[in-house]
PASEBA-1860 file (N, C-alpha, C; in nm, 3 decimals):
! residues 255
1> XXXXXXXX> 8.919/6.398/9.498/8.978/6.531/9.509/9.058/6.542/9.638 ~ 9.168/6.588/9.613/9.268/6.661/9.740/9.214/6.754/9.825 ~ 9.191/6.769/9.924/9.137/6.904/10.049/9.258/6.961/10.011 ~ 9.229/7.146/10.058/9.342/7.197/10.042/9.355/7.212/10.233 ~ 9.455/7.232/10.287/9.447/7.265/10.405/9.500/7.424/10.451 ~ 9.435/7.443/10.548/9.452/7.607/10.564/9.522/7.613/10.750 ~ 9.639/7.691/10.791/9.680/7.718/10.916/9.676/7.839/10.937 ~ 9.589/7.863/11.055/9.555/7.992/11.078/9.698/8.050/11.151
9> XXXXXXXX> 9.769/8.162/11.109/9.880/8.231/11.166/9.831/8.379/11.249 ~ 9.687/8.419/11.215/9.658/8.544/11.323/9.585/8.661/11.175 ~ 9.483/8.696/11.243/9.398/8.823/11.174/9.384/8.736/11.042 ~ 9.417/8.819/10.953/9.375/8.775/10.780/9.518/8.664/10.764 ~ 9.575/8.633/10.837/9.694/8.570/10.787/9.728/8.376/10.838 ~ 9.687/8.365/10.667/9.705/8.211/10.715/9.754/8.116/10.557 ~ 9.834/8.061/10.630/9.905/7.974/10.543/9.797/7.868/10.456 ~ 9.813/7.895/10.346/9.731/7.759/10.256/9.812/7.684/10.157
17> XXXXXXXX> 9.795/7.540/10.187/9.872/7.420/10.138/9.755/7.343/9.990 ~ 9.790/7.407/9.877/9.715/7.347/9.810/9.775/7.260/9.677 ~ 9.802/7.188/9.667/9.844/7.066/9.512/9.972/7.128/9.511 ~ 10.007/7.110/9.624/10.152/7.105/9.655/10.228/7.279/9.645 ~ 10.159/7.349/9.631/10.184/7.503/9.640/10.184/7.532/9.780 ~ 10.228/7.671/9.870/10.227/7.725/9.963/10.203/7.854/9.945 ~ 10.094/7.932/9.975/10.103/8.062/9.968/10.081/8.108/10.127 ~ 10.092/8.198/10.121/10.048/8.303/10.268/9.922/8.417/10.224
25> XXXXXXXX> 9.840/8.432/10.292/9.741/8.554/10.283/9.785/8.679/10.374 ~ 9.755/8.776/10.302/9.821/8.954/10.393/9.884/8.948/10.505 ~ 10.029/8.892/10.539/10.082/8.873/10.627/10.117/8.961/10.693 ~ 10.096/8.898/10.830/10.098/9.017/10.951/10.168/8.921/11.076 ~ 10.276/8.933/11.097/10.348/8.864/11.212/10.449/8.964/11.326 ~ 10.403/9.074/11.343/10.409/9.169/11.477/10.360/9.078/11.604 ~ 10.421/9.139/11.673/10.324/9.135/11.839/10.253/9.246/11.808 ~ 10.159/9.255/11.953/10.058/9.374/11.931/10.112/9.481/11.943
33> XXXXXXXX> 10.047/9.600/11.961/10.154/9.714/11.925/10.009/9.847/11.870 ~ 10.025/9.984/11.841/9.919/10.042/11.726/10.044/10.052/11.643 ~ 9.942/10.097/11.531/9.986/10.086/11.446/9.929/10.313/11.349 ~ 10.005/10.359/11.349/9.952/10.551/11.327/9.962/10.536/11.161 ~ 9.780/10.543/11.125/9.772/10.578/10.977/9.719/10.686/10.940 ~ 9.724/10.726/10.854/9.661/10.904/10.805/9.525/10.941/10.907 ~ 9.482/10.854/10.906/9.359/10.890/10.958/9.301/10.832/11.091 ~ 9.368/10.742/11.113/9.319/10.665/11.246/9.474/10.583/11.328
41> XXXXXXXX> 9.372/10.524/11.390/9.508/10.419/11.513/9.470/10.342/11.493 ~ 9.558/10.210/11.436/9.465/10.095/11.462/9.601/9.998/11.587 ~ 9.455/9.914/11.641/9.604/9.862/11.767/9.550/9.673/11.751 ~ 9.690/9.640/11.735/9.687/9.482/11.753/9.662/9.420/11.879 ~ 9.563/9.312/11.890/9.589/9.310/12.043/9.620/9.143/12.035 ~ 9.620/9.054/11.934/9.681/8.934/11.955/9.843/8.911/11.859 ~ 9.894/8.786/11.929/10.037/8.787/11.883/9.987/8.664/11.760 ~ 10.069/8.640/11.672/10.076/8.512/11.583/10.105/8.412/11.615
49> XXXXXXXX> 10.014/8.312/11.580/10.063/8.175/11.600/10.186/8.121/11.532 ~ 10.210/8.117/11.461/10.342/8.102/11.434/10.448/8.213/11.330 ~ 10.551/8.229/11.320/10.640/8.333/11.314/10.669/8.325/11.149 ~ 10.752/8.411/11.137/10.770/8.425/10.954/10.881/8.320/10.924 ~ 10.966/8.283/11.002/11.076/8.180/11.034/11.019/8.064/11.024 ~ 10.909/8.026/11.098/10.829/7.857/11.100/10.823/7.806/10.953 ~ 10.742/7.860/10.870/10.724/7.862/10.794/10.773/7.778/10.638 ~ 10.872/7.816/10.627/10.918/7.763/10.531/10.928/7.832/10.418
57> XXXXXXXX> 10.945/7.774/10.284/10.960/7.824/10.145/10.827/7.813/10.120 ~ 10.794/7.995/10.045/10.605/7.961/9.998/10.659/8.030/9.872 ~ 10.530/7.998/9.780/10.530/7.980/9.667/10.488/8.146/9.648 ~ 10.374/8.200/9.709/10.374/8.290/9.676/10.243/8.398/9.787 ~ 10.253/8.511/9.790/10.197/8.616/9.877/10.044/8.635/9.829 ~ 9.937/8.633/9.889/9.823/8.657/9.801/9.758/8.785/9.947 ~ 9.817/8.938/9.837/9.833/9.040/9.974/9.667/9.147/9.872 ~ 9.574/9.107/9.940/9.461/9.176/9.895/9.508/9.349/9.893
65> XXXXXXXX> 9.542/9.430/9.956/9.629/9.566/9.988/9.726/9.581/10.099 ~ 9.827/9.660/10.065/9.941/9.699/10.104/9.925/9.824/10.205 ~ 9.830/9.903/10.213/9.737/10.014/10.281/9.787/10.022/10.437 ~ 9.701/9.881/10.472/9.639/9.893/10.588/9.717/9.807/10.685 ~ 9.800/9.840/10.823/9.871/9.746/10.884/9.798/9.645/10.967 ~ 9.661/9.632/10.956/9.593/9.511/10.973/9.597/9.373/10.885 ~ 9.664/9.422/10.791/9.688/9.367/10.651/9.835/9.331/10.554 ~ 9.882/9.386/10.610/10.082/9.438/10.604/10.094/9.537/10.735
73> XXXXXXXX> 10.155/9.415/10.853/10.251/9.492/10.899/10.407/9.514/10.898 ~ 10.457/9.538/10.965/10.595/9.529/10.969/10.697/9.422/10.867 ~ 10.636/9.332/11.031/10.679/9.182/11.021/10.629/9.168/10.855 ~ 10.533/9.188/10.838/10.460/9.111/10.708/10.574/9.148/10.539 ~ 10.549/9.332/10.572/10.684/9.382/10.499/10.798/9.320/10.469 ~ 10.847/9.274/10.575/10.944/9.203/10.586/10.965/9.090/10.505 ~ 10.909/8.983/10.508/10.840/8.860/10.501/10.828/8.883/10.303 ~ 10.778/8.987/10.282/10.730/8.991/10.108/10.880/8.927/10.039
81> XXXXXXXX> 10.961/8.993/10.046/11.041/8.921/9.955/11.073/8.783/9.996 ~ 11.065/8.726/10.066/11.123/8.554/10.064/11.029/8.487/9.995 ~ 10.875/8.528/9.950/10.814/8.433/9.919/10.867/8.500/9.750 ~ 10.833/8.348/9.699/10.842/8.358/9.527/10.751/8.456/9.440 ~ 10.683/8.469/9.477/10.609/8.601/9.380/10.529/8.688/9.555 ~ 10.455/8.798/9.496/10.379/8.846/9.548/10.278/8.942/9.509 ~ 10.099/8.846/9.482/9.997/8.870/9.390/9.934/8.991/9.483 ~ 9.895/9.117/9.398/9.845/9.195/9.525/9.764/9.336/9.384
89> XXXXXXXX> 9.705/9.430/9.443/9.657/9.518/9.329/9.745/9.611/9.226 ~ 9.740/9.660/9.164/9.822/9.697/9.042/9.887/9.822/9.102 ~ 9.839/9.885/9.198/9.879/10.020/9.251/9.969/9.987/9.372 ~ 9.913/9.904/9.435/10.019/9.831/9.549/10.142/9.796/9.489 ~ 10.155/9.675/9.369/10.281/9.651/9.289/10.334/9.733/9.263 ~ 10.308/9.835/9.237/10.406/9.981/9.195/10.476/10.013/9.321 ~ 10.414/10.034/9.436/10.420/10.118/9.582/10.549/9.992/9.622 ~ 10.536/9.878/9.579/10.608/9.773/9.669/10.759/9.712/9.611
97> XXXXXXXX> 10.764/9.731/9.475/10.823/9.697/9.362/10.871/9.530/9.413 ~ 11.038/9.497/9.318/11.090/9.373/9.369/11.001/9.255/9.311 ~ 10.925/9.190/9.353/10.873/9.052/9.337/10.745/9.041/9.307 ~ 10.636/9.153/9.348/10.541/9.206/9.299/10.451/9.194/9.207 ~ 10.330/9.152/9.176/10.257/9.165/9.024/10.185/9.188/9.099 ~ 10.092/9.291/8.997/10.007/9.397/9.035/9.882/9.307/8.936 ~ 9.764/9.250/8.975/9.652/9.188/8.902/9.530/9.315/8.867 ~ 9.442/9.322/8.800/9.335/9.367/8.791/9.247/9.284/8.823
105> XXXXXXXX> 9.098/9.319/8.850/8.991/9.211/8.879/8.984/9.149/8.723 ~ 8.923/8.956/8.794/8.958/8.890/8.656/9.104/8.865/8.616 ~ 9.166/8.958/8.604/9.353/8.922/8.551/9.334/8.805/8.608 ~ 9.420/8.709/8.560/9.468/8.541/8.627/9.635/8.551/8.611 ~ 9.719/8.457/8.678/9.842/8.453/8.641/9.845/8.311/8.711 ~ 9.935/8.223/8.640/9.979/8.069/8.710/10.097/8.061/8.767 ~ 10.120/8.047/8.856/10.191/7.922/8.899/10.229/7.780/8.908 ~ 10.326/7.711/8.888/10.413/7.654/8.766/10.504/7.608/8.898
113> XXXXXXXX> 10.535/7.463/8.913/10.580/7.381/8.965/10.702/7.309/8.874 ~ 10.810/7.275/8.945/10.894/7.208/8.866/10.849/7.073/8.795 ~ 10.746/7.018/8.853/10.716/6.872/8.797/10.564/6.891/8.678 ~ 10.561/7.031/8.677/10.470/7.066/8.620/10.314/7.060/8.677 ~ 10.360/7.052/8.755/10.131/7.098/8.817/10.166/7.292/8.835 ~ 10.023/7.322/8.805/9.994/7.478/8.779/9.886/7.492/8.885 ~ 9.896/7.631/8.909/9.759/7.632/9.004/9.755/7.785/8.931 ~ 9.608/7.819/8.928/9.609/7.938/8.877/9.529/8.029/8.976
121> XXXXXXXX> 9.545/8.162/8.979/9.511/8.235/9.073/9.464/8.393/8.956 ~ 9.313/8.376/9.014/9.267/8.545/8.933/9.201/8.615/9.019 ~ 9.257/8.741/8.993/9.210/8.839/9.104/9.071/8.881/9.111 ~ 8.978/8.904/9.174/8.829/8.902/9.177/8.804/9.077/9.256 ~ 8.706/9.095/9.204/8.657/9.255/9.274/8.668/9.261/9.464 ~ 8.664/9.371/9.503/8.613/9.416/9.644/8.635/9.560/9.623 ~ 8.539/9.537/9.774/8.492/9.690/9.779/8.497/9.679/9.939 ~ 8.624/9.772/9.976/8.688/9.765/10.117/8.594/9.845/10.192
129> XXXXXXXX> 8.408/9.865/10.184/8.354/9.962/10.300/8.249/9.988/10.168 ~ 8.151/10.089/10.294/8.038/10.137/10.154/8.078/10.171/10.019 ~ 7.982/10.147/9.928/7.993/10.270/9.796/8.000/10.370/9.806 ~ 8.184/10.461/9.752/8.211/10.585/9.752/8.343/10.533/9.851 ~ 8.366/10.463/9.917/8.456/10.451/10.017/8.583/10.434/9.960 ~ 8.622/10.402/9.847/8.783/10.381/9.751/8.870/10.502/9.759 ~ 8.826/10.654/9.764/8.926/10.748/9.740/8.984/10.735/9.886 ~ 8.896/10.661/10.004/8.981/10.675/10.080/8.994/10.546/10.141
137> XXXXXXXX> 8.999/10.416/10.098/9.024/10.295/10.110/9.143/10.245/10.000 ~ 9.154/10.292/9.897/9.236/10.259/9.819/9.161/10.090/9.741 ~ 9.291/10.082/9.652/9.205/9.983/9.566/9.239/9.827/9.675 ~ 9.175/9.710/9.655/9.190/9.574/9.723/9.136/9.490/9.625 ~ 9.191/9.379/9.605/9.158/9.265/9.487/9.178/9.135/9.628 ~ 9.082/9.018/9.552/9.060/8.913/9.636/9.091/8.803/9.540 ~ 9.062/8.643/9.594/9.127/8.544/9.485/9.086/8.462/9.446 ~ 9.058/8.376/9.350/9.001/8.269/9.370/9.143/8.152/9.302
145> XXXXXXXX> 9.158/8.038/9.360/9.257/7.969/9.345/9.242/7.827/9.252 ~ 9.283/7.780/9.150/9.228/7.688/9.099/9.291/7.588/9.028 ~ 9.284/7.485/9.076/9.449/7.375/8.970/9.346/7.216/8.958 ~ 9.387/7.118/8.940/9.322/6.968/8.887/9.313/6.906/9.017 ~ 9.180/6.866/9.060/9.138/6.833/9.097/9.134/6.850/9.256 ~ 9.124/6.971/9.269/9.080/7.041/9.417/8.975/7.179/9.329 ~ 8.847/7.151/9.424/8.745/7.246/9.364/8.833/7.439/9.400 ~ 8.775/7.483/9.324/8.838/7.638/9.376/8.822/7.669/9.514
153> XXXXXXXX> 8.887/7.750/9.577/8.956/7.829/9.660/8.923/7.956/9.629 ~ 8.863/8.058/9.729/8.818/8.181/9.715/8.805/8.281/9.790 ~ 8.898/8.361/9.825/8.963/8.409/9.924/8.926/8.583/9.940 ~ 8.858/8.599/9.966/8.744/8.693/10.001/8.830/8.877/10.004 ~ 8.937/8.819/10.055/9.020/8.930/10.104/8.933/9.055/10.161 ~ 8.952/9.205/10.207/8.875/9.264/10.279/8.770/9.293/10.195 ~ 8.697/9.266/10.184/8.556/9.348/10.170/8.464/9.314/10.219 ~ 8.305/9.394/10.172/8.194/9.361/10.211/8.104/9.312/10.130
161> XXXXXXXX> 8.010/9.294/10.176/7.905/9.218/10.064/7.851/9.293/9.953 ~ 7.875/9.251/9.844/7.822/9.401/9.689/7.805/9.316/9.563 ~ 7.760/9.386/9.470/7.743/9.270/9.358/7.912/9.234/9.291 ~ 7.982/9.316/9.356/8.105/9.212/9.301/8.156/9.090/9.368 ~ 8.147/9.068/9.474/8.157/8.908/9.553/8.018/8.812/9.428 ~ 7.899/8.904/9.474/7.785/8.783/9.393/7.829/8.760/9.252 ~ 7.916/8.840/9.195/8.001/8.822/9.046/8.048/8.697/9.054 ~ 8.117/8.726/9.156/8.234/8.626/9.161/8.181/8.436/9.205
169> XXXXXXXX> 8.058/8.435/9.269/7.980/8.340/9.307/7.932/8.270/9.154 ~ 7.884/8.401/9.041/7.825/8.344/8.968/7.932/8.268/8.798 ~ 8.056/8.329/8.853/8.207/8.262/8.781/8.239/8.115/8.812 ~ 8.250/8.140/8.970/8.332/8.011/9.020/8.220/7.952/9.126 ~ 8.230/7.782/9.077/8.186/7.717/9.150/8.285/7.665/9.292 ~ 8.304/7.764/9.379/8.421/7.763/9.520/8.374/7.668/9.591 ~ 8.448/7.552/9.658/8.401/7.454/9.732/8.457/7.531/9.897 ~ 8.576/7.567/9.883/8.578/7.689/10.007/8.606/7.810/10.003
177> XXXXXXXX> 8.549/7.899/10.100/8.544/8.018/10.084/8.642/8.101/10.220 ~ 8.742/8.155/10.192/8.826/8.223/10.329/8.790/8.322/10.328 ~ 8.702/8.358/10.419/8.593/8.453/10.433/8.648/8.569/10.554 ~ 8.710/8.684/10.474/8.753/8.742/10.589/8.619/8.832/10.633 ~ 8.589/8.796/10.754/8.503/8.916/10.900/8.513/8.984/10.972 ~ 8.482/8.958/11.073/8.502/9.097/11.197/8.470/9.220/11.193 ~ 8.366/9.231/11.064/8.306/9.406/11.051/8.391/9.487/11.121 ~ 8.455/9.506/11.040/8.619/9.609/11.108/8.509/9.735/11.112
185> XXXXXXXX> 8.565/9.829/11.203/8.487/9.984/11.184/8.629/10.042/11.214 ~ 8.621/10.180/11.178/8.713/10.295/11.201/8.691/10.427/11.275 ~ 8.663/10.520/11.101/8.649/10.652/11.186/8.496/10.650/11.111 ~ 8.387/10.517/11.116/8.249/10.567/11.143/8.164/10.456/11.133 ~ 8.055/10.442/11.148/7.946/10.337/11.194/7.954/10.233/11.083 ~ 8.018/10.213/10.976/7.982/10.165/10.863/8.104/10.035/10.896 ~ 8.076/9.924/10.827/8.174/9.831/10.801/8.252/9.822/10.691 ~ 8.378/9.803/10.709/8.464/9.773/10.654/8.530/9.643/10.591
193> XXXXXXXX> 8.472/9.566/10.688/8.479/9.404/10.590/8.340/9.373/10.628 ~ 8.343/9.242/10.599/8.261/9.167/10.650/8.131/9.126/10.728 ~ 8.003/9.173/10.767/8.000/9.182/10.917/7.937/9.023/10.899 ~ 7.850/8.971/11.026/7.749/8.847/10.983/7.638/8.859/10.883 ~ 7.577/8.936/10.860/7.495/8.933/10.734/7.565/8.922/10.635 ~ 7.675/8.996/10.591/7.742/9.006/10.468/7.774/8.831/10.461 ~ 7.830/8.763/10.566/7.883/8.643/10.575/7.759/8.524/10.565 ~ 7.631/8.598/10.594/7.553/8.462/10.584/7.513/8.456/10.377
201> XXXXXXXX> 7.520/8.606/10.361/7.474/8.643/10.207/7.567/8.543/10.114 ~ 7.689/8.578/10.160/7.772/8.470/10.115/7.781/8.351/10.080 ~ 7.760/8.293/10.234/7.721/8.111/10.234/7.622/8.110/10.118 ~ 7.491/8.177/10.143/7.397/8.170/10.054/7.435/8.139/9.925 ~ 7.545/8.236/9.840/7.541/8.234/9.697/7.706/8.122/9.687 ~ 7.710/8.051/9.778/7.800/7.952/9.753/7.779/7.870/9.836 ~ 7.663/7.796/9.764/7.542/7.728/9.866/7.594/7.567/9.922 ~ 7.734/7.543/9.857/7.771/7.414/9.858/7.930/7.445/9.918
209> XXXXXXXX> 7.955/7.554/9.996/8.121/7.563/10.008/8.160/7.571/10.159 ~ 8.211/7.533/10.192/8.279/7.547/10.344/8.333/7.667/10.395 ~ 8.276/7.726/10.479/8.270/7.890/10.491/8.429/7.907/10.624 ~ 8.492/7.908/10.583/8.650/7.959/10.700/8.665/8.119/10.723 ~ 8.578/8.112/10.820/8.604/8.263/10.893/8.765/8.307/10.941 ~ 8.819/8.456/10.861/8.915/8.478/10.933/8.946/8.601/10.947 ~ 9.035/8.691/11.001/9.007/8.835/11.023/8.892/8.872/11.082 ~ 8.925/8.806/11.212/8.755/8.868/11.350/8.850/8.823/11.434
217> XXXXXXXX> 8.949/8.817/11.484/8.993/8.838/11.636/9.156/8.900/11.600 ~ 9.172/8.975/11.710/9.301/8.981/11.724/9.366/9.162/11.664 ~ 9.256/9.248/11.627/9.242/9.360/11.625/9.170/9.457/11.702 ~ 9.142/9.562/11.753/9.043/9.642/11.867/8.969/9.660/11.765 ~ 8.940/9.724/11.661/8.844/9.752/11.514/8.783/9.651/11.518 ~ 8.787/9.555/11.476/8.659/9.438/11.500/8.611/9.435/11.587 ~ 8.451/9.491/11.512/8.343/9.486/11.604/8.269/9.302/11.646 ~ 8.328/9.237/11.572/8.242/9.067/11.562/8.329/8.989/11.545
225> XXXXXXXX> 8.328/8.888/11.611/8.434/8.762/11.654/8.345/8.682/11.578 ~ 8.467/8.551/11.523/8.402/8.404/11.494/8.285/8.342/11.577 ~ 8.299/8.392/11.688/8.181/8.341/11.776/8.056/8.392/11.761 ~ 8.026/8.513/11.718/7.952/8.616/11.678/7.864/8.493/11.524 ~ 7.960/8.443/11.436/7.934/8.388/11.308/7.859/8.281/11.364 ~ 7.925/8.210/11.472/7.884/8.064/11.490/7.748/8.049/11.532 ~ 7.678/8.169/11.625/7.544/8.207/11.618/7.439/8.214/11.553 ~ 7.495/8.347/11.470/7.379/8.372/11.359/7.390/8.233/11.235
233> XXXXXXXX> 7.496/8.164/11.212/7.515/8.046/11.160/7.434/7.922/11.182 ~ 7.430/7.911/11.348/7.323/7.807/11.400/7.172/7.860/11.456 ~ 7.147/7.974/11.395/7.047/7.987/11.435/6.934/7.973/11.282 ~ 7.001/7.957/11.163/6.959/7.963/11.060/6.976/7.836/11.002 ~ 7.040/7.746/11.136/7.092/7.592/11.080/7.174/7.556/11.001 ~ 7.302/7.637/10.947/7.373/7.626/10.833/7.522/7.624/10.871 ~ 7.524/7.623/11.004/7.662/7.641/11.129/7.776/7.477/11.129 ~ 7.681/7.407/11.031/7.740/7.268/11.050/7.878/7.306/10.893
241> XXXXXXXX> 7.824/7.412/10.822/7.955/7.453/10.675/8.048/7.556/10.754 ~ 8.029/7.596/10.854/8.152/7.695/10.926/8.256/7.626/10.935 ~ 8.379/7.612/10.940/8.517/7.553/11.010/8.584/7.715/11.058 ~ 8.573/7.639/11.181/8.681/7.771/11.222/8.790/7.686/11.280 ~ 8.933/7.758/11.233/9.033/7.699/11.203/9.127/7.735/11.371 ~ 9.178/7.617/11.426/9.245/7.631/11.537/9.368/7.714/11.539 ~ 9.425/7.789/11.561/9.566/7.874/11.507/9.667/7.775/11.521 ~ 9.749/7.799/11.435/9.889/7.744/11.441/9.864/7.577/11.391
249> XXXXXXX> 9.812/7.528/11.333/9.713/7.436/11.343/9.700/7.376/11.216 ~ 9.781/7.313/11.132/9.712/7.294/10.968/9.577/7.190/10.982 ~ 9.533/7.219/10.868/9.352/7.208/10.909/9.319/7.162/10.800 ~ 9.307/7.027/10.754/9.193/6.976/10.610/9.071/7.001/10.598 ~ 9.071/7.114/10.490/8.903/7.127/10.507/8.841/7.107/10.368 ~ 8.695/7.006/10.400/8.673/6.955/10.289/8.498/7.044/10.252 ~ 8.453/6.999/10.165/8.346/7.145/10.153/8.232/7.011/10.172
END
């Protein structure tokens, strides 16, 4: 089997190289800056490792929501149309139009190479914060990625731990998991992605997959850094399946 390799570009945003595809995850390539949403401030405090220019031709956008400028900023806006499609929730595709497909959880759609290799990509549940939190989180879909002979790819996008991730554990056998963290908080005590429990629950029900922490540095809202993971990770002995990915950095990671 082929590793897929993953380059961390900053927050949730990192380039993945898989059976010859290129996608980007919720691109965000601002300097820091806040950012004024209905209800809160949110403020960037790291720059990107590399720029929307470095980059190259990608195949396609895998933008969990359009919402939140931790998630789409500017730069990222920007950036949507050059890539070849852009997979994101059905309500976002409307809000964004142009290049857009809007997935439901489950929906799949392929991608299709000139020499003919496919990689297929289906959108999987989340739940951006407690139960009840959607009228004012809006909807977010996550991914799992899958083509011949690289095990799936499963890309967590924002949420927290609920029986729709353990759904998704009990579908796909994921050899890695892009596990976004940093128990974002806002306007109250509760998390918004990720925190370390949610992330060890995880490893747990994808007991064989290489866990790539991302989205924990580089926002003031994150309450928990990768370093935070690498802890509760080695203190339970299971810190040897973490890769945390160097920025700017393409990275083979094998499960």
């Amino acid at each position: 089997m082929t590793a897929p390799r993953f380059t961390l570009i900053g927050g949730p945003t990192v380039l993945i190289e898989i059976a010859g595809f290129r996608l980007v995850t919720d691109p965000t390539f601002d300097e820091p800056g806040d950012y004024k949403l209905p209800h809160v401030t949110l403020t960037k405090t790291g720059s990107p490792a590399l720029h929307a220019d470095d980059l190259g031709a990608v195949d396609a956008v895998l933008l969990s929501h359009d919402q939140h400028a931790d998630n789409l900023d500017h730069g990222g806006r920007d950036f949507l149309p050059k890539a070849g499609r852009v997979l994101t929730t059905e309500a976002g595709a409307k809000r964004l139009g142009g290049n857009a497909l809007g997935l439901a959880p489950w929906q799949a759609t392929d991608l299709t190479s000139a020499d003919g290799r496919r990689l297929r990509v289906t959108a999987t549940p989340a739940r951006h914060g407690p139960a009840g939190i959607e009228p004012f989180s809006g909807d977010v879909v996550c991914f799992v990625l899958e083509t011949a002979g690289v095990r799936p790819v499963y890309v967590t996008g924002d949420t927290v731990w609920y029986d729709g991730v353990a759904d998704v554990a009990r579908r796909f056998k994921a050899g890695t998991v892009l596990l976004f963290a940093g128990s974002a908080q806002t306007r109250g005590p509760f998390n918004l992605t990720m925190n370390v429990n949610d992330a060890i629950e995880t490893a747990h029900h994808f007991p064989d997959a290489a866990i790539v922490p991302v989205h924990c540095e580089g926002w003031a809202h994150f309450k928990q850094t990768c370093a935070d993971l690498q802890v509760s990770f080695k203190a339970l002995g299971i810190d040897g399946r973490l890769r945390l990915l160097p920025p700017g950095v393409a990275t083979e990671v094998a499960a």
